[in-house]
MIVEXNU-692062 format. One record per residue (C-alpha): residue number from 1; residue in one letter; z, y, x. Coordinates in steps of 0.05 Angstrom, whole numbers, plus 5000, padded with zeros to 4 digits. Last residue first. Layout:
+-----+----+------+------+------+
!   i ! aa !   c3 !   c2 !   c1 !
+-----+----+------+------+------+
! NUM !  A !    Z !    Y !    X !
...
+-----+----+------+------+------+
//
This chain:
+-----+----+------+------+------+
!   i ! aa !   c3 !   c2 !   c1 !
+-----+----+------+------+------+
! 269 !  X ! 1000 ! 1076 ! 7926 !
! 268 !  X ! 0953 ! 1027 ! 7961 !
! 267 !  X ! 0970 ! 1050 ! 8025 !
! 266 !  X ! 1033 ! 1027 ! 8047 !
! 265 !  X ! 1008 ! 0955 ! 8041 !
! 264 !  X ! 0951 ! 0961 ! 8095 !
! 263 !  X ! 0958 ! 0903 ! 8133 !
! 262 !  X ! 0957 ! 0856 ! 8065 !
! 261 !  X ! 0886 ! 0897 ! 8059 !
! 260 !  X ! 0862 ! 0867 ! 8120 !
! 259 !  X ! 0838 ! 0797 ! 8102 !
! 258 !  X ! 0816 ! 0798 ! 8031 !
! 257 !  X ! 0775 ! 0869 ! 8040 !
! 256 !  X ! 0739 ! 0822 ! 8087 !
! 255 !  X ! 0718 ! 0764 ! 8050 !
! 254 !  X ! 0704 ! 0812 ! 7994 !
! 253 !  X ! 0657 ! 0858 ! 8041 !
! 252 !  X ! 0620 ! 0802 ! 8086 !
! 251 !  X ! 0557 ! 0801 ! 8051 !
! 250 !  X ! 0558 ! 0879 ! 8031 !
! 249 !  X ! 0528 ! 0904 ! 8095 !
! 248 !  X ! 0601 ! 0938 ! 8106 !
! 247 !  X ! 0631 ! 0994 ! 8094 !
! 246 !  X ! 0712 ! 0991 ! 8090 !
! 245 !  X ! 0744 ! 1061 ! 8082 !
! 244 !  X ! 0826 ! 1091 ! 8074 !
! 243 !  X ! 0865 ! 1094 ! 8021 !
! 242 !  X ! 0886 ! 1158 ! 8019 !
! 241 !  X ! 0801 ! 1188 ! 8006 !
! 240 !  X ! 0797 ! 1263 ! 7998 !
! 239 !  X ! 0768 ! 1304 ! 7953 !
! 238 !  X ! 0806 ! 1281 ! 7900 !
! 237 !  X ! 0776 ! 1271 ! 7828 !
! 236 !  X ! 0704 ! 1270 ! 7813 !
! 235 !  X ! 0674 ! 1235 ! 7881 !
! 234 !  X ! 0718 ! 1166 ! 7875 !
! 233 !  X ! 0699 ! 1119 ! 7917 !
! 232 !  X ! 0700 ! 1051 ! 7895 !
! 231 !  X ! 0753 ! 1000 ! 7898 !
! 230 !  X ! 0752 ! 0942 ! 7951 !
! 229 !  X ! 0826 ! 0944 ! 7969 !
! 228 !  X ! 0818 ! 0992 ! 8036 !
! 227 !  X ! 0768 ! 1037 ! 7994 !
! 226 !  X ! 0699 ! 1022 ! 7989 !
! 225 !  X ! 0640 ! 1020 ! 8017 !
! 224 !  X ! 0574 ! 0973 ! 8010 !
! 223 !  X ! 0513 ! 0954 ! 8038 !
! 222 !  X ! 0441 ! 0933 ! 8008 !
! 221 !  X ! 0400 ! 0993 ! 8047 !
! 220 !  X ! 0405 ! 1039 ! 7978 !
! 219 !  X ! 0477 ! 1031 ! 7990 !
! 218 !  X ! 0481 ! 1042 ! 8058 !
! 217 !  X ! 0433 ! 1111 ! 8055 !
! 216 !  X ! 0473 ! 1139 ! 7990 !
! 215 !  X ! 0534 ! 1125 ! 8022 !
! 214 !  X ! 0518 ! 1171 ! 8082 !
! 213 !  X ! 0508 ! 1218 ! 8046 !
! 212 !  X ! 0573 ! 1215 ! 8004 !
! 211 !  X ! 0619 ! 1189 ! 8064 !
! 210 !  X ! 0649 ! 1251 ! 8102 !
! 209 !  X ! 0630 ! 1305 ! 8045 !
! 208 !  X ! 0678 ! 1259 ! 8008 !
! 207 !  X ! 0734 ! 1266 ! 8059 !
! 206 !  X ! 0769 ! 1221 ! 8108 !
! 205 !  X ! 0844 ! 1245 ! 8121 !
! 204 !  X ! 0872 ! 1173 ! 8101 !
! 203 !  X ! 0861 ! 1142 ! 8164 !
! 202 !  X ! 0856 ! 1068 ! 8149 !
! 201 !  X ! 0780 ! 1070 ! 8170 !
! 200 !  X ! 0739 ! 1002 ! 8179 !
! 199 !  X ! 0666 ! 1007 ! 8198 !
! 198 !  X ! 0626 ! 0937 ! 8194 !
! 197 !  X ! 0567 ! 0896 ! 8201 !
! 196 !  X ! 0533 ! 0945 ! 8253 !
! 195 !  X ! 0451 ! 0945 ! 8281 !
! 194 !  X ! 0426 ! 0928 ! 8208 !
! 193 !  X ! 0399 ! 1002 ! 8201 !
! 192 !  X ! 0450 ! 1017 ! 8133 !
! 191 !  X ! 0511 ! 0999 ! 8184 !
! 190 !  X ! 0481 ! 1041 ! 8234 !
! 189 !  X ! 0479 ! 1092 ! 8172 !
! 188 !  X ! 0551 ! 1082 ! 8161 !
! 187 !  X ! 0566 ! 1095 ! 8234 !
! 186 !  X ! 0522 ! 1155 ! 8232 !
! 185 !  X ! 0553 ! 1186 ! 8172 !
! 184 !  X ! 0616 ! 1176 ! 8192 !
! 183 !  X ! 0601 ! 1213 ! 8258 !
! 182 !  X ! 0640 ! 1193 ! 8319 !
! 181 !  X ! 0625 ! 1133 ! 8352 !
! 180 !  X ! 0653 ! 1070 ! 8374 !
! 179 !  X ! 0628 ! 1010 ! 8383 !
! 178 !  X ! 0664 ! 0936 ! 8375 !
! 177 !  X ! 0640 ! 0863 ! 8382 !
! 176 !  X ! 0715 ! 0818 ! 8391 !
! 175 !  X ! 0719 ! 0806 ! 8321 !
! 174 !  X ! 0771 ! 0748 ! 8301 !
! 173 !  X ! 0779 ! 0781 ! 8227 !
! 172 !  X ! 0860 ! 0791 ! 8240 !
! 171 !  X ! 0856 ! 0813 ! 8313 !
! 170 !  X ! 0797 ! 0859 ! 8297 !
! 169 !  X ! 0840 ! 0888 ! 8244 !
! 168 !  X ! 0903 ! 0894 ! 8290 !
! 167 !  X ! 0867 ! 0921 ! 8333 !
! 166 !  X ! 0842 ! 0975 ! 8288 !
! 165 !  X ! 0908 ! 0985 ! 8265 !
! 164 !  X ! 0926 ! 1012 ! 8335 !
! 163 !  X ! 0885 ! 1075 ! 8329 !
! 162 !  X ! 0813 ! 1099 ! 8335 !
! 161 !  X ! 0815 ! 1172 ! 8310 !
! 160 !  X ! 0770 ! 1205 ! 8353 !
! 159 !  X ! 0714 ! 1149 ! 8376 !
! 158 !  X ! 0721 ! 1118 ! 8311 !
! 157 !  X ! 0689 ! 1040 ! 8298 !
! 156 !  X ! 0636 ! 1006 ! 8287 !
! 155 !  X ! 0643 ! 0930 ! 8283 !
! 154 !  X ! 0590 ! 0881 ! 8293 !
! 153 !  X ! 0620 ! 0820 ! 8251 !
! 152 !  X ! 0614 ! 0753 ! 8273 !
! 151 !  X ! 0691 ! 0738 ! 8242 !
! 150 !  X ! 0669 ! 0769 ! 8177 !
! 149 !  X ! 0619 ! 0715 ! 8175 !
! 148 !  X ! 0554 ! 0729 ! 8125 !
! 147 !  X ! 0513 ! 0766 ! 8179 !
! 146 !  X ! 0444 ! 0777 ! 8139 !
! 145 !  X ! 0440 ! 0856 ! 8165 !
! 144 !  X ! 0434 ! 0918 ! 8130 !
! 143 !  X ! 0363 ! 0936 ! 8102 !
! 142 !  X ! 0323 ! 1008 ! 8123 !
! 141 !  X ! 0253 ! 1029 ! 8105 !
! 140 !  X ! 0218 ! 1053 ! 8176 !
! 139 !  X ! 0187 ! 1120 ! 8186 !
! 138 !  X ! 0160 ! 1149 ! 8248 !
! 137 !  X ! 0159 ! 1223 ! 8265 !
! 136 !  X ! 0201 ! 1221 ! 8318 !
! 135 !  X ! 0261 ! 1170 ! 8287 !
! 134 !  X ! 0256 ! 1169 ! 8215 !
! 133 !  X ! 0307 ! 1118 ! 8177 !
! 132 !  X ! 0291 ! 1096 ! 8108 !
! 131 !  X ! 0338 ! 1072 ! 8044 !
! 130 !  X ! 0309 ! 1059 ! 7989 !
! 129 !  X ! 0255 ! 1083 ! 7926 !
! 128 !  X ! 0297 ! 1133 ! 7891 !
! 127 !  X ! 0314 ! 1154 ! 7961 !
! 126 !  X ! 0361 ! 1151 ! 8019 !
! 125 !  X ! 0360 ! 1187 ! 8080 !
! 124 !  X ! 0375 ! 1169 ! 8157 !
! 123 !  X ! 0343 ! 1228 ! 8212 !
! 122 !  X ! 0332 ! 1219 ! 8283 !
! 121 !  X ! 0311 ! 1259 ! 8340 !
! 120 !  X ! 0361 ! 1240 ! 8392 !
! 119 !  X ! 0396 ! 1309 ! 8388 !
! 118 !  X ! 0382 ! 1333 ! 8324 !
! 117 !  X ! 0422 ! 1264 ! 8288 !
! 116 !  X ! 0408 ! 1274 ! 8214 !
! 115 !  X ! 0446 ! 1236 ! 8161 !
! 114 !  X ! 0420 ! 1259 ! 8088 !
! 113 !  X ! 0434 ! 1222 ! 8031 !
! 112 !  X ! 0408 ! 1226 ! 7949 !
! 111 !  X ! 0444 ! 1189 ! 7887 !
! 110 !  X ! 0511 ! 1182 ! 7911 !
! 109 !  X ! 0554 ! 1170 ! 7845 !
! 108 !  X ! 0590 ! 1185 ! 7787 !
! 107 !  X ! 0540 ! 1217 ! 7742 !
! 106 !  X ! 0487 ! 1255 ! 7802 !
! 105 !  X ! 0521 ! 1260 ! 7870 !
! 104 !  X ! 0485 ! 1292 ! 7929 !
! 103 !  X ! 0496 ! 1280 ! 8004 !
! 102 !  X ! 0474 ! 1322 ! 8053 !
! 101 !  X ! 0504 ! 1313 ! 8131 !
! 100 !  X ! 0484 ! 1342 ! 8195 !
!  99 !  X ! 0502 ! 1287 ! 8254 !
!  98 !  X ! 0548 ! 1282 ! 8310 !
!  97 !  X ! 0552 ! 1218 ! 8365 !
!  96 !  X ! 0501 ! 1253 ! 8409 !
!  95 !  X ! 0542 ! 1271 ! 8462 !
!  94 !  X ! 0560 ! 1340 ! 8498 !
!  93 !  X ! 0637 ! 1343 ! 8489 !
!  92 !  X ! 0636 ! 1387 ! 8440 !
!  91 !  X ! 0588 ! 1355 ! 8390 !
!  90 !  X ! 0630 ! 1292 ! 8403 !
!  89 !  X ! 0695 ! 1325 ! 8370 !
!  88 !  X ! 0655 ! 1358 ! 8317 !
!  87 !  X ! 0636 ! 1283 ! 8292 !
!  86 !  X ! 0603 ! 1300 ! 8230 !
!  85 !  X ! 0574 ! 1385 ! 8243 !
!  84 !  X ! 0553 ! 1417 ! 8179 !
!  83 !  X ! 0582 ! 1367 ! 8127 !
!  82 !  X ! 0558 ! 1386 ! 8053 !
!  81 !  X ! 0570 ! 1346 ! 7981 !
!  80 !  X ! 0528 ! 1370 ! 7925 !
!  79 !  X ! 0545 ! 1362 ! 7861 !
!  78 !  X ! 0500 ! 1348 ! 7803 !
!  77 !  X ! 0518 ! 1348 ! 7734 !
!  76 !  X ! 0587 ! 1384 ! 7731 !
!  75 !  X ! 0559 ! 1459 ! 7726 !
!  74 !  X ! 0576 ! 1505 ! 7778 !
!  73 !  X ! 0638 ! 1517 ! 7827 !
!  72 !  X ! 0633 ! 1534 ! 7897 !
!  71 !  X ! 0701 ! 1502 ! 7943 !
!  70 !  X ! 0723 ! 1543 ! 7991 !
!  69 !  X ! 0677 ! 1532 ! 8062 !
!  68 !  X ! 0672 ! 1485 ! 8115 !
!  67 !  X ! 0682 ! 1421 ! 8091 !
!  66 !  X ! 0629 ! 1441 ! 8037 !
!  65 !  X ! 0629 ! 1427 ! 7964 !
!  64 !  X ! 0564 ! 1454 ! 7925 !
!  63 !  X ! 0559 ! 1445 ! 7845 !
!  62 !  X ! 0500 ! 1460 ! 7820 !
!  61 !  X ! 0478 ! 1517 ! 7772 !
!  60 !  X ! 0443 ! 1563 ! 7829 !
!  59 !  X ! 0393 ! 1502 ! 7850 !
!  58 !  X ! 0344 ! 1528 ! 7903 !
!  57 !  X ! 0377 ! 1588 ! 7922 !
!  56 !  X ! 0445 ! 1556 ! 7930 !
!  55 !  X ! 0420 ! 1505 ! 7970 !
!  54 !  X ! 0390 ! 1550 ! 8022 !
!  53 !  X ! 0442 ! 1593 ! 8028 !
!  52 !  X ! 0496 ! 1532 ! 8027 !
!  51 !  X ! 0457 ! 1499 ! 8089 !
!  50 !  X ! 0452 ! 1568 ! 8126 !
!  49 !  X ! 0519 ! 1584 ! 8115 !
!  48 !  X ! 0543 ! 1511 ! 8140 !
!  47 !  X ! 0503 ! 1504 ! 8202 !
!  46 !  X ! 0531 ! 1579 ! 8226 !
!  45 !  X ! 0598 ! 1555 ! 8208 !
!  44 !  X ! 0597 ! 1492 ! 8251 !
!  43 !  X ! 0562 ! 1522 ! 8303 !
!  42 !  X ! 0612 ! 1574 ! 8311 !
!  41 !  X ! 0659 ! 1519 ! 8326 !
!  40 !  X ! 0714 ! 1479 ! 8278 !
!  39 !  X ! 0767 ! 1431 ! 8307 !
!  38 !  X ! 0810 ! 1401 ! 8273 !
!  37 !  X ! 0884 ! 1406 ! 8288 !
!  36 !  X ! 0921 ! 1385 ! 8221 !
!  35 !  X ! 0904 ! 1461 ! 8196 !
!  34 !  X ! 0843 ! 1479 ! 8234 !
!  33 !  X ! 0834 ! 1490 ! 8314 !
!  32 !  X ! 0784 ! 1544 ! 8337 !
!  31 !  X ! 0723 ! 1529 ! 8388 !
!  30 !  X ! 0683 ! 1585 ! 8397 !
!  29 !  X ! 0614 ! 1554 ! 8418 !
!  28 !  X ! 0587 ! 1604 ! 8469 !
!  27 !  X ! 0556 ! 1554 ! 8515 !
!  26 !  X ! 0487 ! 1564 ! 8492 !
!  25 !  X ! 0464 ! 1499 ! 8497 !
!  24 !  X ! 0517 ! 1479 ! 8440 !
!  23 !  X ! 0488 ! 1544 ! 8398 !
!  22 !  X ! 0413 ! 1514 ! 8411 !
!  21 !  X ! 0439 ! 1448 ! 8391 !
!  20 !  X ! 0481 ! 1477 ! 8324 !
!  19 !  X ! 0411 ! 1516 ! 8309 !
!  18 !  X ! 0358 ! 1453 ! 8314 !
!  17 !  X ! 0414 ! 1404 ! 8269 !
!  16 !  X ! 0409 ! 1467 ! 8217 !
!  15 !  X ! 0343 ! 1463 ! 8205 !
!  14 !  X ! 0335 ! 1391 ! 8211 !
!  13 !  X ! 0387 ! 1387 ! 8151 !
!  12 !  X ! 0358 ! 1441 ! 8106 !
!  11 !  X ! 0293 ! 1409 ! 8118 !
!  10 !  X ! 0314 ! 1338 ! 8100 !
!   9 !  X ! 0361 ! 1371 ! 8044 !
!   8 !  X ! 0302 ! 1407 ! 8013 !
!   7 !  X ! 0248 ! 1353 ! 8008 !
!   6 !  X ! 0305 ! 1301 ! 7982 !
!   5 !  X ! 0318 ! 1349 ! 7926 !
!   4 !  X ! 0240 ! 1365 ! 7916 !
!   3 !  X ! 0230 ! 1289 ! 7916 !
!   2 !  X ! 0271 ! 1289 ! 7843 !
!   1 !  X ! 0344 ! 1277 ! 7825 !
+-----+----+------+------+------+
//
């Protein structure tokens, strides 16, 4: 990875956040359900072709995996990992809980992230040099909190696929701090921003173009994600991820992994 990758997602990223807001001001947004009732809009579509154009010109060897198109096949060194619209469900309904996503994986891992929010004027990224957030034109480097008790924690949570089990976590860590948005990426990068301790996912539909990015950005910021057990993410096999998500700023990971996982038994299979 050089600047020139991270100079091309940012503006591929801003680019696209500017067009799914004018589409969303528009009204005409087209909303169509997916298999396992997703929903995809116009926006969506129009974010990814310009996105995939735009990387695809720049680098016509690499490997580019969208959610919303067939997977592109190139050579194994570099793949890039593309979410349009994170947090469809809130770009619907009017919020700002969605975000533009660019991740990059270089060997095994995240090596270059891209969370941009178009509608409050922020953008997370991660670079060779750390993890920085820019909000109007001001940039500030990024480091998760110092919280070492998993009971203290600052969860984060979904605001379209909260279920029972996350009770049942909170119950279990004795967290009674919760917010709930819709983006991966953004909860990840709140994470990254110190604001959040915590985001724990045992829905097992999460993708890697849902957490690459944004992995890049907690990682760089001193965080951590893994599966439900504390294993690593896998980007080279399976797209997506069965065993569900802890991210966390990294203190409380172990402690935490140590509580839950027992809840989570069917899982680990």
């Amino acid at each position: 990875m050089d600047i020139t990758d991270l100079d091309l997602a940012l503006g591929l990223a801003r680019d696209a956040g500017a067009e799914v807001v004018r589409i969303r001001d528009g009204g005409a947004l087209g909303v169509e359900l997916k298999p396992g009732d997703e929903p995809v809009t116009i926006a969506d579509r129009t974010a990814n072709a310009m996105i995939l154009a735009g990387l695809r010109a720049a680098y016509p060897e690499d490997w580019i995996i969208s959610e919303e198109s067939p997977v592109m096949t190139g050579t194994d060194a570099r793949r890039w990992y593309v979410d349009p619209i994170d947090g469809t469900k809130d770009f619907i309904r009017g919020s700002d809980g969605f975000s533009v996503m660019i991740g990059l994986i270089e060997g095994t891992r995240p090596v270059l992230g891209v969370v941009h929010q178009p509608t409050v004027g922020r953008t997370f990224f991660a670079t060779p040099d750390g993890a920085f957030v820019e909000i109007n034109g001001g940039r500030t480097p990024l480091a998760v909190s110092t919280t070492h008790d998993a009971g203290a924690a600052r969860l984060v949570a979904s605001a379209s696929h909260r279920s029972d089990d996350i009770d049942r976590v909170k119950s279990t860590l004795g967290i009674s701090d919760e917010q709930n948005i819709g983006s991966v990426g953004v909860k990840l990068a709140l994470i990254a921003m110190g604001v959040r301790d915590l985001y724990v996912n045992p829905w097992p539909k999460t993708k890697a173009w849902d957490t690459c990015a944004p992995e890049a950005i907690l990682v760089a910021a001193g965080g951590r994600l893994t599966d439900l057990f504390g294993t690593p993410i896998d980007y080279l096999g399976r797209l997506d991820h069965p065993r569900g998500l802890i991210a966390s700023n990294g203190h409380i990971h172990d402690a935490v992994v140590a509580k839950i996982a027992p809840l989570f038994e069917a899982l680990r299979s």
